[in-house]
Structure formats: structure tokens, C-alpha cells
C-alpha positions in Angstrom: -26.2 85.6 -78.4 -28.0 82.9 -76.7 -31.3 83.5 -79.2 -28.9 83.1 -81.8 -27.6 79.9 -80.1 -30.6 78.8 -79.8 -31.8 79.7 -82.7 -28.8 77.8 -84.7 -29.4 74.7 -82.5 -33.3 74.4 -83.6 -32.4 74.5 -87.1 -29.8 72.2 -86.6 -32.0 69.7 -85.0 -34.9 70.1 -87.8 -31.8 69.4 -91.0 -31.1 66.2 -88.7 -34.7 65.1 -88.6 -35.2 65.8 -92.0 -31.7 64.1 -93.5 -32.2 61.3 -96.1 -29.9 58.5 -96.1 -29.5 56.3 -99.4 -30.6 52.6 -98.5 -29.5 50.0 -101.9 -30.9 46.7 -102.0 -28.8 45.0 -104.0 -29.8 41.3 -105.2 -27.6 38.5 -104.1 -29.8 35.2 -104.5 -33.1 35.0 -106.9 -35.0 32.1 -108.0 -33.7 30.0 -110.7 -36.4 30.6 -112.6 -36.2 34.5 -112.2 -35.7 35.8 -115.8 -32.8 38.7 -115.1 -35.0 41.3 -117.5 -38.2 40.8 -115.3 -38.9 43.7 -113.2 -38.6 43.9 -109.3 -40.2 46.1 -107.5 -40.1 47.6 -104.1 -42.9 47.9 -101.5 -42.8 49.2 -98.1 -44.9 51.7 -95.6 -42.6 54.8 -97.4 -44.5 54.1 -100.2 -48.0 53.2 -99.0 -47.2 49.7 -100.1 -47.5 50.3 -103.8 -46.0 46.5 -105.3 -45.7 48.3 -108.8 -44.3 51.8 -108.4 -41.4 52.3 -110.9 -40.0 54.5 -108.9 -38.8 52.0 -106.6 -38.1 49.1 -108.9 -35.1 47.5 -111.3 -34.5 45.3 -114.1 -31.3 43.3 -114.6 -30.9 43.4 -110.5 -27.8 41.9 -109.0 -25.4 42.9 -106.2 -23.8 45.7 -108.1 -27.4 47.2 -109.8 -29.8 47.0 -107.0 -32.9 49.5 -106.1 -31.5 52.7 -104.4 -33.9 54.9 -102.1 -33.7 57.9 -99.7 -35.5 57.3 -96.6 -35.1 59.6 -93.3 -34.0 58.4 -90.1 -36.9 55.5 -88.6 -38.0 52.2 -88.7 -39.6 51.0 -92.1 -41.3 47.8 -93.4 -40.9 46.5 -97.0 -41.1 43.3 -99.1 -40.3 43.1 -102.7 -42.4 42.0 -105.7 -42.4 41.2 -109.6 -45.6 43.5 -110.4 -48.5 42.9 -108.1 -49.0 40.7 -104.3 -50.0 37.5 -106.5 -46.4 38.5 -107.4 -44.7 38.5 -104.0 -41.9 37.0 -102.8 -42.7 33.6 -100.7 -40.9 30.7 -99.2 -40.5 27.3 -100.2 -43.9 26.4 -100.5 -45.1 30.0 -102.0 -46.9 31.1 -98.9 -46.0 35.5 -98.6 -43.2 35.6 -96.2 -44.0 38.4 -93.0 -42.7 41.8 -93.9 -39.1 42.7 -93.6 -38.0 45.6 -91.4 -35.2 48.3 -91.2 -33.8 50.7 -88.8 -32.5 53.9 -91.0 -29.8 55.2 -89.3 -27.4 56.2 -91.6 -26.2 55.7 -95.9 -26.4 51.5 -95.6 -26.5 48.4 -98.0 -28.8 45.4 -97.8 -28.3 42.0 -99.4 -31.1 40.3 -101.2 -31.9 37.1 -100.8 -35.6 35.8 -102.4 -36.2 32.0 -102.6 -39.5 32.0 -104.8 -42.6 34.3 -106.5 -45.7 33.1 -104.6 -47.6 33.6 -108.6 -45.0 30.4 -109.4 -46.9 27.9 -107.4 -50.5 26.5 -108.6 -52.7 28.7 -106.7 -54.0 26.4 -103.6 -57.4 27.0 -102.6 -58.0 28.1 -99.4 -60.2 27.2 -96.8 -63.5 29.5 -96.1 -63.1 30.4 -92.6 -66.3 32.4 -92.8 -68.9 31.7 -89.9 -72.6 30.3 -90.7 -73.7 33.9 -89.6 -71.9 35.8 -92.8 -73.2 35.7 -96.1 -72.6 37.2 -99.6 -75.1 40.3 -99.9 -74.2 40.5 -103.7 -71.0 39.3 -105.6 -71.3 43.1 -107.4 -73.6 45.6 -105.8 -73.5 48.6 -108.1 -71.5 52.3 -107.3 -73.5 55.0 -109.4 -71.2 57.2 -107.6 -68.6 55.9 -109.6 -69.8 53.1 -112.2 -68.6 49.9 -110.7 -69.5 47.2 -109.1 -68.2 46.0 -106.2 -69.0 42.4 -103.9 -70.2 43.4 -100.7 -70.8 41.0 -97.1 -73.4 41.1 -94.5 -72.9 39.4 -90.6 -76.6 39.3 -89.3 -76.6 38.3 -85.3 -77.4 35.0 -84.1 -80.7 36.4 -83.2 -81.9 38.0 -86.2 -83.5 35.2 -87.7 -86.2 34.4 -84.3 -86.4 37.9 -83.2 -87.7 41.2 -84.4 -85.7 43.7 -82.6 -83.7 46.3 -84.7 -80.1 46.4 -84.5 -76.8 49.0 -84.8 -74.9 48.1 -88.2 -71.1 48.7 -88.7 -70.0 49.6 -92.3 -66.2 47.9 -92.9 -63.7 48.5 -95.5 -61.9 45.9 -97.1 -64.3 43.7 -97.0 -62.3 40.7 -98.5 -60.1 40.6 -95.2 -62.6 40.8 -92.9 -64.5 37.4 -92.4 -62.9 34.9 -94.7 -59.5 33.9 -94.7 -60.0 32.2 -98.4 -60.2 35.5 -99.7 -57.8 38.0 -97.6 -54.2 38.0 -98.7 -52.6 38.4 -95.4 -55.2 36.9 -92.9 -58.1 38.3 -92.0 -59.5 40.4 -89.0 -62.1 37.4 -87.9 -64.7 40.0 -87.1 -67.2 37.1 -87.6 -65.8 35.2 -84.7 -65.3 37.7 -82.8 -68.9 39.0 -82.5 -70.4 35.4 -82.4 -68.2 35.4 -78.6 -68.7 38.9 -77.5 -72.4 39.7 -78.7 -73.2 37.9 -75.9 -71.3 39.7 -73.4 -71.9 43.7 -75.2 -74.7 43.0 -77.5 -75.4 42.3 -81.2 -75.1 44.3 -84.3 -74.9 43.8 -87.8 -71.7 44.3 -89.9 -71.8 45.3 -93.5 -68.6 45.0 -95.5 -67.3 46.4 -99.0 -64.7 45.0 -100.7 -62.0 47.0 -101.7 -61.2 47.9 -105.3 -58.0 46.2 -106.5 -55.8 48.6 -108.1 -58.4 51.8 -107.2 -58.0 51.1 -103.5 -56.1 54.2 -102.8 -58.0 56.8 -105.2 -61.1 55.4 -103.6 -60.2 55.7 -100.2 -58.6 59.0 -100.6 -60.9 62.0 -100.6 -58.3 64.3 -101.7 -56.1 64.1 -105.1 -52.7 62.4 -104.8 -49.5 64.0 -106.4 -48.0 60.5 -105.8 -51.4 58.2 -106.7 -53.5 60.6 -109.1 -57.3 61.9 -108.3 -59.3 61.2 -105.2 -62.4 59.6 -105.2 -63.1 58.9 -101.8 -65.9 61.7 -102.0 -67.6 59.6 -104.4 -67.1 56.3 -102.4 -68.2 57.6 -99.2 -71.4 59.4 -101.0 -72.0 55.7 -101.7 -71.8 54.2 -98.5 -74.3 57.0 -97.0 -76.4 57.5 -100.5 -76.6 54.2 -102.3 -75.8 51.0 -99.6 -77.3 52.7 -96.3 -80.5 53.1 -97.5 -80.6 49.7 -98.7 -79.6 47.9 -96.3 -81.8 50.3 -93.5 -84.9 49.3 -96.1 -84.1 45.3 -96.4 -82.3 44.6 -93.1 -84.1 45.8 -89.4 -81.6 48.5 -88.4 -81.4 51.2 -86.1 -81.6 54.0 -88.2 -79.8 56.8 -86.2 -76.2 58.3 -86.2 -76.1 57.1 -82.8 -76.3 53.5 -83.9 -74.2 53.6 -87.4 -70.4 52.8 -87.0 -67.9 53.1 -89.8 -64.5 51.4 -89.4 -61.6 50.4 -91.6 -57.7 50.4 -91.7 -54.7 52.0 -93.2 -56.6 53.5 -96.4 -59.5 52.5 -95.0 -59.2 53.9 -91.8 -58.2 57.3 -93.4 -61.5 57.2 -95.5 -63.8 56.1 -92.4 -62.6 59.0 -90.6 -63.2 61.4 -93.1 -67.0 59.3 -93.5 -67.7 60.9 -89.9 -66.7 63.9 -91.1 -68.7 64.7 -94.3 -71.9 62.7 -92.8 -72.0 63.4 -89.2 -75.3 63.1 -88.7 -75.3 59.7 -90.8 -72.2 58.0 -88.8 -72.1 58.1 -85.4 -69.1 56.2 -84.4 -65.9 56.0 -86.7 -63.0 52.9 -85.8 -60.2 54.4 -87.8 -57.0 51.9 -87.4 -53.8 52.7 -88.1 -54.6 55.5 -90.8 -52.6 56.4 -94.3 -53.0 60.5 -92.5 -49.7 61.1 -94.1 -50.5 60.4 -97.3 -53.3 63.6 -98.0 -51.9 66.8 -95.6 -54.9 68.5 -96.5 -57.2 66.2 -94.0 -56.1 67.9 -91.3 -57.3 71.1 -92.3 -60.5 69.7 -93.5 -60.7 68.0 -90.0 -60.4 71.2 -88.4 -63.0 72.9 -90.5 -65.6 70.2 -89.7 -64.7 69.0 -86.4 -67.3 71.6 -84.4 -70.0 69.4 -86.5 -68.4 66.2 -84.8 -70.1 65.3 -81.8 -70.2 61.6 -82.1 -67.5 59.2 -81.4 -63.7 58.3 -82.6 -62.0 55.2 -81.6 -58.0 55.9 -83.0 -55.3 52.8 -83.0 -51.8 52.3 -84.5 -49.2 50.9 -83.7 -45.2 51.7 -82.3 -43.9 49.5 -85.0 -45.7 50.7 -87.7 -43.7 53.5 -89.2 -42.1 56.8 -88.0 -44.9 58.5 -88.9 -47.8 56.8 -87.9 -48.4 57.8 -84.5 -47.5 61.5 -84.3 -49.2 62.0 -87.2 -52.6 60.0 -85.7 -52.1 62.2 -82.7 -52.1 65.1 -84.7 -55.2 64.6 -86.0 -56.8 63.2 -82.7 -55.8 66.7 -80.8 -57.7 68.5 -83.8 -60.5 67.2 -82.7 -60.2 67.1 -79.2 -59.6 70.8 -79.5 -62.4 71.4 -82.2 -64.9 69.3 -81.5 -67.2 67.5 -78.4 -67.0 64.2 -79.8 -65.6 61.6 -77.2 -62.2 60.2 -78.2 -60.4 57.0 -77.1 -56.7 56.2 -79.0 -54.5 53.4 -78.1 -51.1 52.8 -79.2 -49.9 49.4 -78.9 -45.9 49.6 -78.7 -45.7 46.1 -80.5 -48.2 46.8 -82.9 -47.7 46.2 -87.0 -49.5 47.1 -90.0 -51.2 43.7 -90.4 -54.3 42.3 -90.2 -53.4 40.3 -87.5 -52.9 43.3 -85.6 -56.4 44.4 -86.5 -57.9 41.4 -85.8 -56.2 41.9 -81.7 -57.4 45.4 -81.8 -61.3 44.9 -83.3 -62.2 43.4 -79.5 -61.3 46.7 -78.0 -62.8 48.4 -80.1 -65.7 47.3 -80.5 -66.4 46.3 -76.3 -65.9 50.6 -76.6 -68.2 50.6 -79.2 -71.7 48.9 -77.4 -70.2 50.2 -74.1 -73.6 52.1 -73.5 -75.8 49.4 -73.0 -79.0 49.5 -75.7 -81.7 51.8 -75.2 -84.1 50.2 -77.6 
């Protein structure tokens, strides 16, 4: 009787957990300008941020024929667009406003209220923010892997030009948020500033940085098809950063050539795709910074991460954030316990309780990370 109890309980526990709730957004205030038959869409961390997914959008929207969704019980982010992030909504003077945020508890209704498109204001330019130390390696280094070009950065350390020494290199996704804030959308991480300060304090290395590709951002940085997004490619895109741009930049740049001293790093997307970078080419990558990773949005990683794990013995540096989504952090420390369990590699995650999915996030987190990453003083 009590197994039965019991039993009953569980199941009754697991239907809660997995209840939807219907969450309508219904329009109360657009732009004057806002033609009723345009398009809006939806975007939000349910949806791995996806500003054109029909699925979540609505013509003709108004209070009584909004955008209707089911979403389980949690804490979710969202903003709304008209077809891409040029497209976003923005205040008065078209700058993206910070993302909006809801607590799922139960069925509830949310008014609308957009002031402006950010693609109705002339597009101001803005400011290079980009230290004297980066430069553009090529505006679009070719992919054979997959037949496109692509701009790609390089930091070099203060020191490179008066000294011969070799130095450890860090490969970085997204490359147009990562030095310069004239070409990130949200902000950048401000790796460039970051290093200039603490390569005197841990040491210096170089950081190479590929830029992301537009619309193909998720079916590059996934290495596993998408029933939601369409075919992987991250296989491909990974066999390019270890097959195409490694050797280059180990044949034109003075590099420590080793695992030991090759780091791969991104976030969201990109951190999903660095991890899996350690994986395939462990003895290429040493070190993987894998912040705040998409996990949820290929199940099959984890049993790819359990096959290759005993191959792992390098090192894994795991963030995300509290505020991020429901998912976010059990699902990171799923994957970090596979291969703690699996593997020898040495593991470090941190879980910031006030942490977003936002670059300025990253760009608090990159410090850590990388004071853990040159840790072990230089050998060479």
C-alpha cells in the first residue's frame, strides 16, 4: 500500500513538473507606424532565441489576437521582433531594450506594450571599442568544410611584436561580440581589455575569434541535426577550426603547438559547440570555456559525451547562470557529472545566482575563467 502510495505520489510530482500553462501576449500599444498585417514575432530562451520562428508569431495582433504559447512552470526571458534583431523592439531612441522576463506559474495573460522597431531609426554608427592589440586577420577566411567565408579576429599580446617567445592561443566563437562593441548587438565580452590588464598578472596568450554565421549560427554550432532548426553542421565547423584555421594560424603566428596550450571557448550555441570541440579533438584542445550552453537543445550530446569522455583528460571550465532559464543549470550539471564520472579531465563550474544570458554576463565571467585558465604558470 505504501509502494503504491508512493508510487502514485512520484507520478503525481513528475505530471506537475511537466504541466504546460498557456501564456497570451496580447498587443495593447504598437508604434504608429506599425502596419497591423506586418508580422510579430516572439523570441525567448524556450525557443533558443529564434526572432523569426512562425511558430511563435502573429499578424493582425491586438489585445484580443495576441501570440499564445505553452511553457512549463519557470522563469523565461523573451523580447519580441518584426523578422530579425535589426528588427527588435527599442525605446525612444531605437537602442534594443534589456530582455523581458516571466515567472510561469500558472494559465496567465500579458499586455503588450512596444514603443518603436530599432530597424526604424537611421542606423547610427557605433564606436570601435577594439584595443590597438586586435586586428582583422581576414574580413572572409574561407570554410572548405562547408564553402563559406567567414571574417575572423586575432588579439596578439603586447609582447609579441619585441619578443620571440611562443604563446597559448584561445579559439572564440562569436567573434563579432567579442572585442568590438561597433559590431556586437548586445555588447561585447571586452576580452581585449581584459587581457591587456590581466596578462600581466597570469600571463599572455593569443585569442583567435570567428564570427558567427548569421542565420546558420545554430546549424553550425550544432553537431547534431535539429528537429526544431534542420541539419547539424557543427562537425563540419569544428573540423575547420582543428583542419583549416589551426594550422594556419600555428604556421603564421608563434604558438604553442600542444593540446596543453590550445583553449576553445564560446557561449550559448557557442559554448555547446566548444565543448563538443574537446570532445572530437582531444588531443587538439586542451582546455574548453563552455558558458552557459544551448545542452538542451541536442539530447544526444550527452550520450556522445559519455562515449568520449575516457579520451578527455584535459580541462573544462562550465558557467551559467540562476537566471538564465529552468533548464540551464541542471541540464549543465548533467553533463558536467558525465564527465566527472567518465573522464580524468579536471573540472571547475560556477553558477552565478544573478547571472543572465547576456554578454555582459560573459564579459564578468571571462576573468575567472581565464585567471583558471593560465593558473599553472608557463613552462616554456
Amino acid at each position: 500500500m505504501k509502494k503504491s502510495l508512493c508510487a502514485l505520489a512520484l507520478c503525481l510530482l513528475a505530471t506537475s513538473l511537466l504541466a504546460q500553462h498557456k501564456v497570451q501576449f496580447l498587443f495593447r500599444k504598437l508604434p504608429a507606424y506599425h502596419k497591423t498585417s506586418d508580422t510579430i514575432y516572439l523570441a525567448g530562451n524556450f525557443n533558443n532565441w529564434n526572432p523569426q520562428n512562425v511558430k511563435y508569431a502573429c499578424a493582425n495582433c491586438n489585445e484580443k489576437s495576441g501570440i499564445t504559447i505553452d511553457l512549463p512552470k519557470g522563469m523565461f526571458e523573451y523580447k519580441f521582433t518584426h523578422g530579425n534583431w535589426d528588427a527588435v523592439e527599442s525605446g525612444n531612441e531605437g537602442f534594443p531594450l534589456p530582455n523581458h522576463t516571466i515567472t510561469v506559474e500558472s494559465d496567465t495573460s500579458i499586455l503588450v506594450e512596444i514603443d518603436h522597431w530599432a530597424d526604424h531609426f537611421p542606423r547610427k554608427a557605433k564606436e570601435s571599442t577594439a584595443s590597438k592589440n586586435v586586428r582583422i586577420l581576414d574580413t572572409a577566411f574561407y570554410i572548405p568544410q562547408l564553402n563559406r567565408h567567414r571574417r575572423v579576429w586575432i588579439y596578439l599580446p603586447e609582447s609579441y611584436g619585441t619578443s620571440k617567445k611562443k604563446y597559448p592561443v584561445l579559439y572564440m566563437q562569436d567573434g563579432q561580440n567579442i572585442f568590438d562593441n561597433a559590431t556586437s548587438g548586445y555588447g561585447e565580452w571586452g576580452v581585449d581589455e581584459a587581457l591587456d590588464t590581466l596578462a600581466k598578472q597570469f600571463g599572455e596568450t593569443i585569442v583567435v575569434a570567428v564570427d558567427h554565421g548569421g542565420e546558420k549560427r545554430i546549424n553550425e554550432y550544432s553537431p547534431f541535426d535539429m528537429e526544431q532548426y534542420g541539419k547539424g553542421e557543427g562537425d563540419a565547423y569544428i573540423d575547420f577550426l582543428a583542419q583549416t584555421l589551426m594550422p594556419y594560424i600555428n604556421h603564421h603566428y608563434r604558438t604553442k603547438k600542444s593540446a596543453k596550450y590550445t583553449a576553445v571557448a564560446g557561449s550559448s550555441m557557442g559554448g555547446l559547440i566548444s565543448f563538443y570541440a574537446l570532445l572530437k579533438y582531444p588531443n587538439k584542445f586542451g582546455t574548453a570555456g563552455v558558458f552557459s550552453p544551448a545542452f538542451w537543445i541536442v539530447p544526444q550530446l550527452k550520450d556522445y559525451a559519455t562515449k568520449r569522455a575516457p579520451k578527455v583528460k584535459g580541462r573544462i571550465y562550465f558557467y551559467a547562470g540562476a537566471e538564465e532559464s529552468e533548464r540551464m543549470v541542471p541540464d549543465m550539471l548533467q553533463v558536467f557529472e558525465v564527465i566527472h564520472k567518465h573522464s580524468k579531465a579536471e573540472l571547475k563550474s560556477h553558477i552565478r545566482a544573478e547571472g543572465k544570458h547576456n554578454e555582459p554576463t560573459w564579459r564578468d565571467e571571462f576573468p575567472l575563467f581565464y585567471e583558471w585558465l593560465l593558473k599553472e604558470k608557463e613552462s616554456e
